[in-house]
N, C-alpha and C positions, 0 to 999 in steps of 0.2 A: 423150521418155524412152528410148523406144528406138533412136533413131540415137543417144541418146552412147552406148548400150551397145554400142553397134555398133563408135563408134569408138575407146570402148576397149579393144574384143578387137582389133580391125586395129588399133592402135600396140602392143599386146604382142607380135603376131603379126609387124611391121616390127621391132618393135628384137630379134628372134630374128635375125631373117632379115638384121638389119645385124650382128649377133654375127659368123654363118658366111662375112661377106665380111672383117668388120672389126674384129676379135677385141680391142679397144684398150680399157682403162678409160674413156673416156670412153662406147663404143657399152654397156659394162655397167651402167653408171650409168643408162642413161636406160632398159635392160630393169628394172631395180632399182625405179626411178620408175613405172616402166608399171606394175609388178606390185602396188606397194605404194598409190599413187593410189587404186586401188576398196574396198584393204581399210581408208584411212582416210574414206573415202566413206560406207561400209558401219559405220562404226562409230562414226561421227558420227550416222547413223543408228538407230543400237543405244541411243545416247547418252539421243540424245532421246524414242525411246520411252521410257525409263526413269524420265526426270524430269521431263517436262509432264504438266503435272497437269487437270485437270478437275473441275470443280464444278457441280451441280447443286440446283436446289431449286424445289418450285411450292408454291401455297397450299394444297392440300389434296390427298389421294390418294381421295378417294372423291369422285366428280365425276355428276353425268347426263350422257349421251349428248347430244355436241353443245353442251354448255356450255364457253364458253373463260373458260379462268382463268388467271392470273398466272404465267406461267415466267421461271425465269432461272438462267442459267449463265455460269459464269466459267472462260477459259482462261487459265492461268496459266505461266507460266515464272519457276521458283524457283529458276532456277540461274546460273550466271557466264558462259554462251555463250548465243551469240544462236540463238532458234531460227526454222526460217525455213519454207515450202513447207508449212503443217498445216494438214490439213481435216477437218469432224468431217461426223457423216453422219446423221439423226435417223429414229428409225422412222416412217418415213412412209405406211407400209400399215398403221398401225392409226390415226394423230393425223398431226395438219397443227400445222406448229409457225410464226406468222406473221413477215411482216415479218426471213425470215433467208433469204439467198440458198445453198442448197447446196454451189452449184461455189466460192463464195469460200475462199482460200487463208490464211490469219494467218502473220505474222511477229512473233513476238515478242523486246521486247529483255530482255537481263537484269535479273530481276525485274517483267517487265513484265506485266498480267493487262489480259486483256479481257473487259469483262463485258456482257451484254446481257441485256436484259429489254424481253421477248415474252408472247402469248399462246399458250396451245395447246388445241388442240382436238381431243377425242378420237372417231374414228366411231365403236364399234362398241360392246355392252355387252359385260363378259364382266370378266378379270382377266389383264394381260397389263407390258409393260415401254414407258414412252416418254421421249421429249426425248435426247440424246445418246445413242447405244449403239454407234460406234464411231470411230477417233481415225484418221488414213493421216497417216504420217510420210512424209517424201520428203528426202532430202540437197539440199544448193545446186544441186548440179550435174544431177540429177534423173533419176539414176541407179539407187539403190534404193530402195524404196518397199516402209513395213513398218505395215498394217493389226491394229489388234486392238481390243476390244472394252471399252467404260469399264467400271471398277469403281463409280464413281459411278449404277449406274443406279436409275430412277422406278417403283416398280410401283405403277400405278392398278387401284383400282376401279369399274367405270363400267356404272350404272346405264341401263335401259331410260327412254326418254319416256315422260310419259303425259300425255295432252289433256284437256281438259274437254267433255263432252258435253253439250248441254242441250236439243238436241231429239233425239234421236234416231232415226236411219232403220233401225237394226238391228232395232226393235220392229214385226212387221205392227201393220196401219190394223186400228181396234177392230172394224169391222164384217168384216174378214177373220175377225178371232177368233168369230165372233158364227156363221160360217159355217160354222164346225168343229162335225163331227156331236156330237161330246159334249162340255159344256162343259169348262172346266177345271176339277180340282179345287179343293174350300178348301184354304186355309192349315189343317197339322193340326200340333199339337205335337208327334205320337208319326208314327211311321213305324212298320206291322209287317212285318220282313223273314223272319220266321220263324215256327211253328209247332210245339205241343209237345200230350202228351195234354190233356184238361181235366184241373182240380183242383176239389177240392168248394169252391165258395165264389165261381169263375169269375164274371165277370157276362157275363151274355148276349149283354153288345155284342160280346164280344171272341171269344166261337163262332165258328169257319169253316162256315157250314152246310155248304157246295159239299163240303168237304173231307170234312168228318163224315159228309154221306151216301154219298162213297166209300168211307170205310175203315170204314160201321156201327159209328163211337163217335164219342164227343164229342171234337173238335180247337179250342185255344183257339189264339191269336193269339198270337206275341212281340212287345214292343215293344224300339226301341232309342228312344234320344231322341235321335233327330238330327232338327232341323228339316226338316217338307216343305218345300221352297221350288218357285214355280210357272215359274221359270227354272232352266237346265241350262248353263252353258257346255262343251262338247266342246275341250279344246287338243291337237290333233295336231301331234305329233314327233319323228313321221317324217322321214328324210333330208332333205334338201331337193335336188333334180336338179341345181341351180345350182352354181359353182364358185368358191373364194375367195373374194375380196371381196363379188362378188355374193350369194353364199352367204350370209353372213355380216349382210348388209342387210337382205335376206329372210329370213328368219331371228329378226330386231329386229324387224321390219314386224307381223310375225304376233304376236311378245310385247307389242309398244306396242298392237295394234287390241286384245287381251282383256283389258291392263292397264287401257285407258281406259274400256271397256266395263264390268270391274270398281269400278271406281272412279265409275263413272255409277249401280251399284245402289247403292254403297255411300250415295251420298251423297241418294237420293230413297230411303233407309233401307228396302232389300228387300233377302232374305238371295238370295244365287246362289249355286247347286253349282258345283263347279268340280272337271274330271273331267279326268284328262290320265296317261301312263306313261310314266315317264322309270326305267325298272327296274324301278318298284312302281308298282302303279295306284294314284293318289294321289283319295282322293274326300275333298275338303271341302267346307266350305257357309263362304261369306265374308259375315258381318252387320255389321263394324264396319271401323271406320277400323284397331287394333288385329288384325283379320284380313287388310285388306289392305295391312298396312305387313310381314307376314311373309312372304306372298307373293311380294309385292315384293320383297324382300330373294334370296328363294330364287332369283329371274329372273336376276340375276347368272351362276351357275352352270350354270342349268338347257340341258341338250345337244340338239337333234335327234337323236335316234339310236335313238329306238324302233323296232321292226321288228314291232310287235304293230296288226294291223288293227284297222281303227274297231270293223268289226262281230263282232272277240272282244271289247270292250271293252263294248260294248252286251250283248252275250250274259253277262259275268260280273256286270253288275249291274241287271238289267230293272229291277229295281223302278220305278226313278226315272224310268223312259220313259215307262209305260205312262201312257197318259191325263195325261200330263204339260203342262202347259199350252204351253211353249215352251222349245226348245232350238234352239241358236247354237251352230256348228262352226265353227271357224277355223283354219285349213290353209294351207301351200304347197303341197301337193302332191295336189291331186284326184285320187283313181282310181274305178277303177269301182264297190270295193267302198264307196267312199263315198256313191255315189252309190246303191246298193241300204238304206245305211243309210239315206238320208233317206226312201228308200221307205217301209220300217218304218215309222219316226218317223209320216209320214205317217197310216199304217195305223194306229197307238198314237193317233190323234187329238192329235199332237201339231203344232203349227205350230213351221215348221221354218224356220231364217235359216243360210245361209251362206257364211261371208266368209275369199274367197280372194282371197290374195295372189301375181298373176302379173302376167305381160303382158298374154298372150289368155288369153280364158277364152268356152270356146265351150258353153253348157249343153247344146244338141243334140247334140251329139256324146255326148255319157253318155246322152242320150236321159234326163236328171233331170227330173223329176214337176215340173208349172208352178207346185205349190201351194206351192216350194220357193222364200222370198225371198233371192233371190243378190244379194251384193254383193259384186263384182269389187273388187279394192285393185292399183292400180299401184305398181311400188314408186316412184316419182314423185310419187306421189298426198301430199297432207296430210292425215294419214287424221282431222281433225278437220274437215276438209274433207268427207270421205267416208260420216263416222259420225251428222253432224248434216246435217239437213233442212235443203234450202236455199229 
């Protein structure tokens, strides 16, 4: 492409330079020709961006991560000149589109449409555009070449994986539990997160004594009704240090290991908190298929981009730590203050699981307390592979 453009400037550049020897209508004719050549080149080119058309269409725009489903597109020429040199380019940093070679070139004749039907498959979750996104026209002679981007384009919705757990290793062995100085609390219908004076009528259960003999008056208990439940899950998201694609894996890795993990209480019917700040510190407790089908949903969207440490996020809602049976932290990015967290945790008599997703993951180096069940996730790893007992 670039030597004929080469050689079209050196023949406009010779038939000048035959003018100032040979000043004859014939040597003006062929400057005429030289001059006018690129700009029907060029506008043959113009031509055909204008009128190849493009078509696209797949079976469904809301898809899971990793599921290939039915694509197919048709390129078309709806006009009376042949068009030749056209290559279409597919988003390939977010889906892999099969069985289509990139570099191939179509030639089409008048009226002629090519249609193909493929699978495509998309990596990552999130809400983004694939399958054609843009057109490189090129003239015969292959000379000018004029890129732009389909109007026909695909916007998917694509869902996080989630595995099925059936033994699971994220839960310590019962006699670890057994070795925890204080047991775990019951299951209590009411949670009191607050306190108010007494009222005549108070029952006694609900007295703060501790408190009442600080302040020499009677202090009663608030309830909210939010289920105690004797699991915690921690979702941290924070950055992740990784870049692009990889980013973007890991990132998934961490949302598929809490979605499966949810979706494991959900279905041996125990309610699990689910604690995580994506702007707002979000605290639910998920008990049903109905809770965790809106979760789910929310995964879609939801960013890495908090900048709020674990252990302010522990500080703004103790409650649910202290003597809490067990809590599960699931991270990309281990730091130190996490690793003071699990300390706490520890100290609250709480048994403590946490599953990080890296390459290395070295626990000594944070100098992390042994009573702390780590489970390393590569992003390699099948994390149904990782999450269940082998």
């Amino acid at each position: 492409m670039k030597r004929n453009r080469i050689v079209l400037i050196l023949s406009v550049i010779g038939s000048i330079v035959f003018i100032s020897f040979n000043g004859t209508s014939t040597s003006y004719a062929i400057l005429w020709f030289a001059l006018l050549f690129p700009a029907v080149l060029f506008g043959y080119t113009y031509y055909v961006y204008l009128h190849f058309k493009v078509y696209q269409n797949i079976e469904r725009k809301t898809v899971v991560k990793g599921e290939r489903i039915p694509f197919n597109f048709i390129l078309a020429n709806e006009d009376y000149v042949t068009f030749t040199n056209i290559r279409v380019a597919f988003k390939s940093d977010v889906a892999t589109v099969d069985d289509v070679d990139p570099d191939e070139e179509y030639c089409l004749l008048p009226g002629e449409k090519i249609s193909k039907s493929t699978t495509l498959c998309c990596k990552y979750r999130g809400e983004y555009k694939v399958g054609v996104h843009s057109v490189t026209v090129t003239d015969f002679l292959k000379v000018f070449t004029i890129s732009y981007p389909t109007l026909t384009v695909i916007n998917m919705r694509v869902f996080p994986r989630v595995v099925d757990i059936n033994n699971p290793s994220f839960i310590p062995e019962i006699n670890n539990i057994k070795n925890i100085s204080c047991a775990p609390p019951r299951k209590q219908d009411y949670l009191d997160i607050d306190m108010r004076k007494y009222i005549s009528g108070d029952s006694m259960r609900i007295i703060h004594w501790k408190t009442s003999a600080k302040r020499n008056e009677l202090i009663s208990r608030k309830y909210s009704d939010e289920l105690r439940t004797e699991a915690v899950m921690i979702l941290d998201l924070s950055k992740s240090k990784e870049k692009d694609a990889r980013k973007l894996a890991v990132e998934d890795k961490v949302l598929e290991t809490v979605l499966s993990i949810v979706k494991y209480y959900v279905k041996i019917k125990e309610p699990l908190r689910l604690i995580y700040f994506d702007g707002k510190l979000k605290n639910i407790v998920i008990k049903n298929k109905a809770d965790f089908d809106l979760f789910y949903n929310r995964c879609v969207d939801i960013k890495f981009s908090s900048s709020i440490a674990l252990s302010e996020i522990i500080r703004a809602i103790p409650s649910y730590f202290n003597s809490q049976a067990f809590t599960m932290i699931a991270t990309c990015n281990f730091t130190e203050d996490m690793c003071n967290v699990c300390a706490t945790l520890i100290q609250a008599y709480s048994a403590v699981t946490l599953l990080n997703v890296c390459d290395k993951f070295d626990p000594e180096k944070y100098d992390l307390n042994p009573k702390v069940n780590t489970i390393p996730i590569d992003l390699n790893d099948e994390i149904d592979q990782v999450l269940n007992k082998t």
